[in-house]
C-alpha positions in Angstrom: -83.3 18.0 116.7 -86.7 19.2 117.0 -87.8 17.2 114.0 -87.0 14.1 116.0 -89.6 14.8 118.7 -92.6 13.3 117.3 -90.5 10.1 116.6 -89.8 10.2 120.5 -93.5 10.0 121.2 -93.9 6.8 118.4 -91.3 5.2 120.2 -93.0 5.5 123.5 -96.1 4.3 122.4 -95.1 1.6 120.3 -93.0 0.2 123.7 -96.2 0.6 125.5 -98.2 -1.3 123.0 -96.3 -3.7 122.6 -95.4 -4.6 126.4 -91.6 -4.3 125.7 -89.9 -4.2 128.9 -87.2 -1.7 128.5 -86.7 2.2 129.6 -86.9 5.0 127.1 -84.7 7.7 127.6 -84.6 10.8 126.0 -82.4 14.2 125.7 -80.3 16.6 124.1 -81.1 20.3 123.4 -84.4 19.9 121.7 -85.9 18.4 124.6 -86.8 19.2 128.2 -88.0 17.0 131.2 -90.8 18.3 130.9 -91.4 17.0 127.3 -90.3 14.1 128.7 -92.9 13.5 130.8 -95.3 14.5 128.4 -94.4 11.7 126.2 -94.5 9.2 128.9 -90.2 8.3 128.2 -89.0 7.1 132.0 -85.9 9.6 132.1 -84.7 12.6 130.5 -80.8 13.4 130.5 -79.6 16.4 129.7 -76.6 15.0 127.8 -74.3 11.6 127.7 -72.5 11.9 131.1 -76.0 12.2 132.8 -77.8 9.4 130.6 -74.6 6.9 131.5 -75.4 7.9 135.5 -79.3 7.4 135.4 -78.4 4.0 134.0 -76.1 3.5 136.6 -79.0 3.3 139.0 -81.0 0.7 136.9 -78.3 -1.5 137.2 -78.8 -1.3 140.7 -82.7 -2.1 140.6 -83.8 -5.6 140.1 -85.7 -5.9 136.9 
């Protein structure tokens, strides 16, 4: 939902802020990568299935 976005963006900054150590991952039809970006959010997935692979490979980092 488009009227989400700007709540996307709060989240981001409020991680930032506050030195939370965790990813922020964003998507669904309202959104692109490139908003992504734009928001500073450390993934975008284009739906569910691609969200659960892109965590796959954090799993695989160390933290």
């Amino acid at each position: 939902m488009t009227t989400t976005m700007p709540e996307m963006e709060t989240v981001v900054k409020l991680r930032d802020a506050q030195r939370i150590p965790t990813k922020v991952i964003i998507g669904g039809a309202a959104v692109t990568e490139k908003f992504a970006k734009e928001i500073g959010a450390d993934a975008y997935a284009k739906d569910a299935m691609e969200t659960a692979e892109y965590i796959k490979t954090l799993q695989r980092e160390p933290f």
